[in-house]
C-alpha positions as CSV (number, residue, x, y, z in Angstrom):
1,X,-5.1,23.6,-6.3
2,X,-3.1,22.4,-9.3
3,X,0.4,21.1,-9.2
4,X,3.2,23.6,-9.8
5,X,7.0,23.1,-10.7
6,X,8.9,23.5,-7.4
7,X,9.4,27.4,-6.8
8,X,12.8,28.2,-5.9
9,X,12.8,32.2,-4.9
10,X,16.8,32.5,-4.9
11,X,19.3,30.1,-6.7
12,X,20.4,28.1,-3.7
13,X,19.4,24.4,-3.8
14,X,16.7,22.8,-2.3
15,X,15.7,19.9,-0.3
16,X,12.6,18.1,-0.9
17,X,11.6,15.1,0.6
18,X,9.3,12.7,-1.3
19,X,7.0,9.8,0.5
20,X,3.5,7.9,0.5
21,X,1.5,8.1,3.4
22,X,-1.7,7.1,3.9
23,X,-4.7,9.0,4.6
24,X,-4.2,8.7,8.4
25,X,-0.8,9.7,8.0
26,X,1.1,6.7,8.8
27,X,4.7,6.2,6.1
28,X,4.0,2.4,7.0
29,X,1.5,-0.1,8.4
30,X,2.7,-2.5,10.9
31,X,3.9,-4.9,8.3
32,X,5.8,-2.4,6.5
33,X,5.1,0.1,3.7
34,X,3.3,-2.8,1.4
35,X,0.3,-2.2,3.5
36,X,-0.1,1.3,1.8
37,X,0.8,0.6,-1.9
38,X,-1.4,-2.4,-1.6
39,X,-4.3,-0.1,-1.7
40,X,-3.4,2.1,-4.7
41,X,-4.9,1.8,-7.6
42,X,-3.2,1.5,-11.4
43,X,-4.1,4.7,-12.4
44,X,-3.0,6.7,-9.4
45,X,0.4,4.7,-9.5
46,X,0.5,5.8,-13.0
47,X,0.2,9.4,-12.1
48,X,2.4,9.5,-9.7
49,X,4.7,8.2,-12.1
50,X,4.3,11.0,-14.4
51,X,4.8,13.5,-11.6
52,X,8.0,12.4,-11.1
53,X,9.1,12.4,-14.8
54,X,8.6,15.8,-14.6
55,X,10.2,16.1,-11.1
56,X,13.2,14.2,-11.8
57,X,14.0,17.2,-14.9
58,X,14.3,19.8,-12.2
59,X,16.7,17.0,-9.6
60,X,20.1,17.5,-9.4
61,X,20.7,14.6,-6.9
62,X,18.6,11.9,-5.4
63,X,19.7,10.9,-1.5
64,X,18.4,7.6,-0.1
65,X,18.9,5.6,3.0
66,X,20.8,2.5,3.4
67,X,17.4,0.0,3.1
68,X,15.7,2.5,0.3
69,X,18.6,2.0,-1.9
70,X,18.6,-1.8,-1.3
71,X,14.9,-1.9,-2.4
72,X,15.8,0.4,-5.3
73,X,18.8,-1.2,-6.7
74,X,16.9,-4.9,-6.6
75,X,14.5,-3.1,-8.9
76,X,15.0,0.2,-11.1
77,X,18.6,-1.0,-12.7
78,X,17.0,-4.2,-13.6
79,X,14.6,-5.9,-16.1
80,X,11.9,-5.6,-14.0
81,X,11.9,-2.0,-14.5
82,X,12.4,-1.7,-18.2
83,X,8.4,-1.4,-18.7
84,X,8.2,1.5,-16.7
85,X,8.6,4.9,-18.7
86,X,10.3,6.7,-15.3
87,X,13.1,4.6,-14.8
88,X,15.6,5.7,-17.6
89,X,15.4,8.9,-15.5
90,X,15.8,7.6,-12.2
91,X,18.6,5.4,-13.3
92,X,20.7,8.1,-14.2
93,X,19.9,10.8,-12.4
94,X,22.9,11.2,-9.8
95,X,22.4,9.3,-6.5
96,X,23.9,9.5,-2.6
97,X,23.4,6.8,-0.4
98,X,23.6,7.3,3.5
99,X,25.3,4.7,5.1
100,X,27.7,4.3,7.6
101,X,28.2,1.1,7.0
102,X,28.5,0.4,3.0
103,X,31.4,1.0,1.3
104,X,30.0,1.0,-2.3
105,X,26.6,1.7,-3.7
106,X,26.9,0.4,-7.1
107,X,23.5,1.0,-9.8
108,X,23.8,-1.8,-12.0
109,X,25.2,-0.7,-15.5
110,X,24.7,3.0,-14.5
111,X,26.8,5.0,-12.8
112,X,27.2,3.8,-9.0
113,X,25.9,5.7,-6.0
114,X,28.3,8.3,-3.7
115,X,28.5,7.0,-0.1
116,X,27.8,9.7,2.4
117,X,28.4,8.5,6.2
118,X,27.0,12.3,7.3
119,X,24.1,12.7,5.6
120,X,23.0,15.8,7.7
121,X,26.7,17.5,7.7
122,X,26.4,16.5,3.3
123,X,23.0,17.9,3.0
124,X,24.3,21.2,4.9
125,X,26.8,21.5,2.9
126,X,24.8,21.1,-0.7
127,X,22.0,23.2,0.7
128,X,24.0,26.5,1.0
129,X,25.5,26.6,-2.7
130,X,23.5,27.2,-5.7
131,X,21.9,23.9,-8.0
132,X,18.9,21.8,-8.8
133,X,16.6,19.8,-6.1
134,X,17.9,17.2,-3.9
135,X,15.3,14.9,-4.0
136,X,14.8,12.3,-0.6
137,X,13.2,9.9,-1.7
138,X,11.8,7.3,0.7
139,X,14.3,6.7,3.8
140,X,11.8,7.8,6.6
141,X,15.1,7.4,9.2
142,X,17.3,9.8,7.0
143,X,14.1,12.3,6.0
144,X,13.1,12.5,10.1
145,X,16.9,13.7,11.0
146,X,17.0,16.6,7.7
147,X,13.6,17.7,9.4
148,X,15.1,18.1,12.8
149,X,18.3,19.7,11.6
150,X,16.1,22.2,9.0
151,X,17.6,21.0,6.4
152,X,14.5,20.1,4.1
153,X,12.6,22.7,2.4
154,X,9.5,20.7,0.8
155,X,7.4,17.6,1.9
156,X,5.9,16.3,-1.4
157,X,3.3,14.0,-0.5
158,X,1.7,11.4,-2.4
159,X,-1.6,10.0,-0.5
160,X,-3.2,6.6,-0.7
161,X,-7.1,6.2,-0.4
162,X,-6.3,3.8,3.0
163,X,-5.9,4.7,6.7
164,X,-4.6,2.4,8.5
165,X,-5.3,2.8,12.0
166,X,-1.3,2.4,12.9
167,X,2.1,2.0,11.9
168,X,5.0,4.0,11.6
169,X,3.9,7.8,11.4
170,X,5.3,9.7,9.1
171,X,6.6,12.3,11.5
172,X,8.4,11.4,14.2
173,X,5.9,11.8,17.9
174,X,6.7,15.1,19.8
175,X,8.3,16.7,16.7
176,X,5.6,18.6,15.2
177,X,6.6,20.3,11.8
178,X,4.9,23.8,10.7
179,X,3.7,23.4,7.4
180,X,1.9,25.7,4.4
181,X,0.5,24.1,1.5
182,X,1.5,25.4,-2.0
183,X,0.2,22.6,-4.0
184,X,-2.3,19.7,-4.7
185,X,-4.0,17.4,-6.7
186,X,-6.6,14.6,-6.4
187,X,-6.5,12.1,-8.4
188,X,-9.7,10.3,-10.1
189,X,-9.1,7.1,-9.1
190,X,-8.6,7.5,-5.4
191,X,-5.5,9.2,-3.8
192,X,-4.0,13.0,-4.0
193,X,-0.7,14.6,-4.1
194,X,0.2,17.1,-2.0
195,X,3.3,19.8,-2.0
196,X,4.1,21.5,1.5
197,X,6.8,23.7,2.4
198,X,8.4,23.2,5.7
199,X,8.0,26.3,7.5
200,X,10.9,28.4,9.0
């Protein structure tokens, strides 16, 4: 099963949440989420990055959590990134940052995040009126409350050749999610990508 652009059947936007997982389906290993990119190799990593090149043309708005945004912000707006042939996209693609607690989410010499202290009441809101992807990228915390509110159409999956044997799961326990797979891709070098949309 190949990977497809992201079908949209009416003109209403749509919410698709982007993570790695491992193979075991754990978002994090007890040490934190280095435990799973630690275990994927160039050329996957690579991919991935390609993927999203082509994602980010159909993304309207990128939403992160408080501690994703801090991790991005030390890197993508910064030198370290300028090797990297994704981040002129991701640096200006339009950003909202969910925090009840920041009062500004500046992006280095781009234009600065929107703070959002609702994200579920924001989301609801863009979600009913016509537009591009919202893209969650990261921010287990913020993806976990869309899910339970119904607010995220597409789980967009990239997998690591690791299990881990524990961690932080990617779906919160007792919260089981109904899911039907529209897309996927292995890659060569270990690792797959995976699309799902998020049933009912």
């Amino acid at each position: 099963m190949d990977s497809r652009p992201h079908d949209r059947p009416d003109h209403r936007r749509r919410v698709v949440a982007q993570q790695w997982i491992s193979v075991d389906g754990f978002a994090a290993g007890p040490t934190g989420e280095g435990e799973i990119f630690a275990h994927v190799p160039a050329e996957s990593d690579r991919r991935s990055m390609a993927i999203n090149e082509t994602l980010l043309g159909e993304v309207e708005t990128v939403l992160l959590g408080r501690r994703t945004y801090e991790v991005f912000v030390a890197f993508w707006p910064t030198e370290h990134s300028r090797d990297v042939p994704v981040a002129p996209l991701v640096n200006a693609v339009p950003k909202l940052v969910a925090s009840t607690t920041l009062a500004a989410a500046p992006w280095g010499d781009h234009a600065a995040a929107e703070v959002v202290s609702d994200a579920v009441a924001h989301v609801r809101d863009l979600r009913a009126g016509p537009g591009g992807l919202v893209l969650v990228w990261g921010s287990l915390a913020l993806m976990r409350s869309l899910l339970a509110a119904g607010l995220v159409d597409e789980l967009d999956l990239f997998v690591a050749p690791v299990a881990l044997g524990g961690g932080t799961p990617l779906i919160a326990p007792g919260r089981p999610v109904g899911l039907r797979q529209i897309a996927g891709e292995v890659f060569p070098a270990g690792g797959a990508h995976l699309r799902f949309a998020v049933a009912g």
